[in-house]
Structures are given as structure tokens and as C-alpha cells.
C-alpha positions in Angstrom: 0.0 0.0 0.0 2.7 2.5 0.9 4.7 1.6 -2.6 1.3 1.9 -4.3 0.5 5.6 -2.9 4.1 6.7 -3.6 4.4 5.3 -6.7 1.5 7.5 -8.1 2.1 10.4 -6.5 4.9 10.4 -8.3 3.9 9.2 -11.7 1.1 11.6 -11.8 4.3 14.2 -10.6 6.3 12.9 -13.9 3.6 13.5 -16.1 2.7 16.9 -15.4 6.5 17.5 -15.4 8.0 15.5 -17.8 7.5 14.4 -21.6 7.3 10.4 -22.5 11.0 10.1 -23.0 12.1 11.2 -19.6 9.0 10.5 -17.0 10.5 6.9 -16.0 13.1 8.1 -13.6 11.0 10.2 -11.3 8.8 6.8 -10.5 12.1 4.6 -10.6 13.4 6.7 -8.1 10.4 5.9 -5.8 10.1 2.7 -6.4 13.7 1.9 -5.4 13.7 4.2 -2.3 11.0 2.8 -1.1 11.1 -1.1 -1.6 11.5 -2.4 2.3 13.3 -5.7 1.9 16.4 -2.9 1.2 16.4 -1.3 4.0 14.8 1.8 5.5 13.7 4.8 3.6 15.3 7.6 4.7 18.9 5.3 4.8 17.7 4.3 0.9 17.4 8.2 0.2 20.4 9.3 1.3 22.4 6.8 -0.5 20.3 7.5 -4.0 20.8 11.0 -3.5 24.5 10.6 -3.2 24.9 8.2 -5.9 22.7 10.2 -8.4 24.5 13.5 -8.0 27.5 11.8 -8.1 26.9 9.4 -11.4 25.6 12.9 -12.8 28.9 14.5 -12.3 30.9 11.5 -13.8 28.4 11.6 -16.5 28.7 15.4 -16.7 32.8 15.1 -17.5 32.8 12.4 -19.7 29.9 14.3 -22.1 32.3 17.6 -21.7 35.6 15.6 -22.7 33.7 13.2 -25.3 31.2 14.7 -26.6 29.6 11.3 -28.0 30.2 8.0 -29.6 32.8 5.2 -29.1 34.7 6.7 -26.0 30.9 7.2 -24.5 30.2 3.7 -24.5 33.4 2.7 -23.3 32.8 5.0 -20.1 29.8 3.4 -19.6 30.4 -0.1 -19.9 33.1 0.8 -17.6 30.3 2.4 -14.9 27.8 -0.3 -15.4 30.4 -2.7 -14.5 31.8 -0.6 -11.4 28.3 -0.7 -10.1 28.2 -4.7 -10.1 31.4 -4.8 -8.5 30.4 -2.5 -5.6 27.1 -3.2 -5.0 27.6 -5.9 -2.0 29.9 -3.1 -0.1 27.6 0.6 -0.8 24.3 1.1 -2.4 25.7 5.2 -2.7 28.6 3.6 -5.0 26.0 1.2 -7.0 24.3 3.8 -8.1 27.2 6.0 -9.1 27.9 3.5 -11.4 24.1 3.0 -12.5 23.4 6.5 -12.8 26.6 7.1 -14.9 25.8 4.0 -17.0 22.3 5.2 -17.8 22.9 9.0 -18.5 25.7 8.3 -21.0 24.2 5.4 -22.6 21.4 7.4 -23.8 23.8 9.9 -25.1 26.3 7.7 -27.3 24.3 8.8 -30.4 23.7 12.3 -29.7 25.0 14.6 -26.9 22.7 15.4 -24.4 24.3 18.1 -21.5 21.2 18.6 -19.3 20.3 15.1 -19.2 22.3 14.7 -15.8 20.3 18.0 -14.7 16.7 16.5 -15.3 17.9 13.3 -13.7 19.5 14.6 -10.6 16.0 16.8 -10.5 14.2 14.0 -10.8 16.1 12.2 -7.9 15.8 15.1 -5.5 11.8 15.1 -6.1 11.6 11.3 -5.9 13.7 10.8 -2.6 11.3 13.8 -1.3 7.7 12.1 -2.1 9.6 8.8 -0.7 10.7 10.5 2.7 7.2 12.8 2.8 4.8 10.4 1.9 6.6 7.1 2.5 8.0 7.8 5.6 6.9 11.2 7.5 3.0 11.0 6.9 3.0 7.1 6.9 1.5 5.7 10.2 3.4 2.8 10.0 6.7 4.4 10.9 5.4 4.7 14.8 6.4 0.8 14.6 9.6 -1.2 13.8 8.7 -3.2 10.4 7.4 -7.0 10.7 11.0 -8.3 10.0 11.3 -7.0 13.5 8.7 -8.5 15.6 10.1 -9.4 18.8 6.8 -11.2 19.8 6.7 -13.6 16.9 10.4 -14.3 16.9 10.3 -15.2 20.9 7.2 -17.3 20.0 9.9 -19.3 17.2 12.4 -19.4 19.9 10.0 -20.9 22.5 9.4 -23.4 19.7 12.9 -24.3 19.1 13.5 -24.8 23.0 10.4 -27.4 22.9 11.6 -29.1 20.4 14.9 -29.7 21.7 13.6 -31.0 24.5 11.0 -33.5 23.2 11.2 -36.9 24.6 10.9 -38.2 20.8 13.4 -36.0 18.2 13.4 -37.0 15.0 16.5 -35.0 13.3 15.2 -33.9 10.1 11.9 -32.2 12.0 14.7 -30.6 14.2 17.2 -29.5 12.2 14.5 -27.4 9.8 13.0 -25.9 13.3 16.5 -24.9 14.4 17.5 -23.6 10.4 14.1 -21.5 11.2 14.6 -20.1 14.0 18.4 -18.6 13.6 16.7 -17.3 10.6 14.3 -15.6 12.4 16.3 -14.7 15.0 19.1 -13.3 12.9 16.8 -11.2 10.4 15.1 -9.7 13.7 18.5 -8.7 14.5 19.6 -7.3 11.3 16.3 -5.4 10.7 16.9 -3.7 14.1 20.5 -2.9 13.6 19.5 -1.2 10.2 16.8 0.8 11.9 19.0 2.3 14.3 20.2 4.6 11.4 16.9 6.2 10.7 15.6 9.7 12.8 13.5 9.6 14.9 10.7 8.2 16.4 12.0 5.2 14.4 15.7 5.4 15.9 14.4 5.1 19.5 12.0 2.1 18.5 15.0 0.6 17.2 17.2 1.5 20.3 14.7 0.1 22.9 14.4 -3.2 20.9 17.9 -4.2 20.2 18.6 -5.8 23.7 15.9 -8.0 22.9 16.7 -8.8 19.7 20.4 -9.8 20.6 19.1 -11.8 23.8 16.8 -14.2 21.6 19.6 -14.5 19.3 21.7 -15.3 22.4 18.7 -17.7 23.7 19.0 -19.6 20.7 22.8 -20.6 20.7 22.1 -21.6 24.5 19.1 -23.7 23.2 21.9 -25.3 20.8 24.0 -25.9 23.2 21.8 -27.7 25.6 20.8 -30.3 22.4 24.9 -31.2 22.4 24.5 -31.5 26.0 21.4 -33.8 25.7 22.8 -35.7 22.5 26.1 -36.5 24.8 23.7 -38.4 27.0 22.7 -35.6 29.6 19.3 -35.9 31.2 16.3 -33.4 29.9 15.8 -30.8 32.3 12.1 -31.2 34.5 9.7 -29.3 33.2 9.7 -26.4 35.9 12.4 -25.9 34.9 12.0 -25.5 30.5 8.5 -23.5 31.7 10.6 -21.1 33.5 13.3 -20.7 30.5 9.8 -20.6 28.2 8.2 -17.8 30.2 11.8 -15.6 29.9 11.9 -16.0 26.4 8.4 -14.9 25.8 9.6 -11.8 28.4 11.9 -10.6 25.7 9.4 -10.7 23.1 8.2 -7.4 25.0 10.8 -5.5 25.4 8.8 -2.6 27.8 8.7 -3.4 30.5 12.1 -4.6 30.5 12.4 -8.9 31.0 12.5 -10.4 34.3 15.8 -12.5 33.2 18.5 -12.2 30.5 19.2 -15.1 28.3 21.6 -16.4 30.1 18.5 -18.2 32.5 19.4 -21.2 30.0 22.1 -21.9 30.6 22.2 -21.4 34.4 18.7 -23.3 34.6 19.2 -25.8 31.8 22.5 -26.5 30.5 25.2 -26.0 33.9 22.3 -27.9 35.8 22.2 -31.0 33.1 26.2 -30.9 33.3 25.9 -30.9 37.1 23.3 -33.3 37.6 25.2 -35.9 35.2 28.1 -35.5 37.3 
């Protein structure tokens, strides 16, 4: 819905604006900004901006020292191919390269000087409907995103624990609960960490969670290391005692108010107590 609302505010913006042959960037622009398995919006719009002003200048120089043809190309086969090689490290550098690609390839045949004006204008406008309307006015930015639900990811850890535990575990049942799990736990995590760069209120969401995050992440290599315990030949732990782990897990699903018990209750109640009890 938010992608949908952005994406024609801004390409009724590009058609007021724009003729046919240059109205795609201003909704590219959007679209890419906004796209949440990337990363955050206002993180997404300072990179773009970056790398579109900055593709624009390299474009800019090699239109002033080339004018066109052959040697055009060259430069941007050479950007197209800098973007693929930077794109794991910096999304800013990517689209340096992308940028620069696209503005000279369109001007191998014929030289085209503000072509890197209109598309650095078009940038600035898209990043701003992105960060207005995708971000500032959008209600869903008084809440960390659902890759960062604390409640559902203790919910996968509480499963995990249980699992481990069963009188009856069949490996391949376990094994695809535990790939699960560090999945979830991990991505919770990550999607945390990555909102920590964004203003506020987002920031502060972000801030508040990330203990909680990093203790079911922690509560998950405890769980792991209480199935080598149990697959050495240790004795389960009674069930006060998993109940009692269960309920602090849950805990850190809400982070406020803060948990009763870090996530190191698993270890002290389940895995040093199976190692002393076997002694």
C-alpha cells in the first residue's frame, strides 16, 4: 500500500512534469527508495541521492571531454560494470555507477548536457515524495517493520526450546526448526541494527528493541547448546524448569517493560544444571 500511494504520487508528478521520453526516472526513483526488503527509507534516500549526484557529475565530465560515440560507450560499460562490483559493499557507489551508465548510454548517439540536470531533478523530487509520503506522513513508521517482531520471533524461539527438548526427536523435524529459528532470529536482529540509522521516532523504537533482539539471538545458541548436551547423553531438564526458560523468552518478546531475566536463564537453569546433575 505504501509503494502503491508513492508510486502514483509520483507518476502523476512525472507527467505533469516530464514528456514520455524522460517520465520513467522520477517513479524509478520511488520505487527503489521505497522497496522495504532494502532497507529503510530515509537510509535508501540518502544513498540514492549521493549516488545520483555523483553518477551525474561522472556523467557530466565524460559528455564535456567526449562529446559522443565510441569513447561514451566505453565510459559506460566501464560504470555499469563498477556498479556490479560495488554493490555488495555501498548502495551510494552502485548507483554512481548506474546512474553514470544510464545518462551516457542514452547519449552515445547524440549529446545530451542537461540530461544529468533533469535526472539529478528527478532524484531530488523522488527521494522527497519517498521520505514525505513514505515515511513522515506514513502511520506505520510509529512501529519497527514485521521483519522485527520481537513477539513472533520469541514465539519461534519458544518453539525451538520445545523441540529440543521432546522426549521423541526426529532429526530432520529438528534440524528445519532450528534452520528457522536462527533465521528468524538473525533477520530480527539485522532489521533492528539497520533501523538504528533512521531519525527519529523510528531510531528510538530501534534502540529500545535491540537488547531483545540480541538476547533471543543469544537464547537460541544456549538452546543449541543444551541439544549437544542432551545428545552426549545428559538428562532433559524437568519441566519447571523448561516452563521457567519458556516464560523468559516470551519476556523478551516485549521488550517494555524490560524482562525479568537475561538469556543467560538457559544456561544457568538448563545447560550447567544438566552438566551438574550428570556428574
Amino acid at each position: 500500500m505504501r509503494l502503491s500511494w508513492c508510486m502514483a504520487i509520483a507518476t502523476l508528478l512525472a507527467g505533469l512534469v516530464h514528456h514520455r521520453g524522460h517520465g520513467y526516472w522520477l517513479p524509478l526513483t520511488v520505487a527503489v527508495v521505497v522497496r522495504t526488503e532494502y532497507g529503510t527509507v530515509f537510509v535508501r534516500t540518502v544513498n540514492r541521492v549521493a549516488g545520483t549526484v555523483g553518477g551525474a557529475l561522472v556523467a557530466m565530465a565524460a559528455l564535456l571531454g567526449f562529446g559522443s560515440g565510441w569513447p561514451i560507450a566505453a565510459v559506460a560499460a566501464v560504470s555499469i560494470g563498477f556498479a556490479v562490483l560495488v554493490a555488495p559493499r555501498l548502495y551510494a557507489l552502485s548507483v554512481v555507477g548506474v546512474t553514470s551508465s544510464a545518462l551516457l548510454s542514452a547519449c552515445i548517439a547524440a549529446e545530451d548536457a542537461q540530461f544529468p540536470l533533469v535526472r539529478v531533478t528527478d532524484t531530488l523530487l523522488g527521494c522527497a515524495i519517498a521520505l514525505v509520503f513514505g515515511y513522515l506522513l506514513w502511520p506505520g513508521r510509529y512501529a519497527l517493520p514485521d521483519k522485527a517482531d520481537l513477539a513472533a520471533t520469541a514465539r519461534q524461539v519458544v518453539v525451538y526450546l520445545r523441540r529440543t527438548v521432546a522426549p521423541t526427536r526426529n532429526p530432520t523435524g529438528y534440524q528445519a526448526v532450528r534452520d528457522e529459528t536462527y533465521r528468524t532470529v538473525h533477520q530480527t536482529r539485522a532489521t533492528v541494527t539497520t533501523a538504528l540509522a533512521d531519525p527519529p521516532p523510528f531510531a528510538g523504537l530501534a534502540a529500545a528493541a535491540l537488547p531483545a533482539a540480541v538476547a533471543l539471538e543469544d537464547a537460541t545458541d544456549g538452546i543449541t547448546a543444551l541439544r549437544e548436551t542432551l545428545d552426549a547423553g545428559a538428562t532433559t531438564p524437568a519441566t519447571e524448569q523448561i516452563e521457567a526458560v519458556a516464560g523468559a523468552i516470551t519476556a523478551w518478546g516485549r521488550p517494555d517493560p524490560a524482562p525479568p531475566a537475561p538469556a543467560s536463564l538457559i544456561r544457568t537453569l538448563l545447560v550447567d544444571r544438566v552438566d551438574k546433575q550428570d556428574c
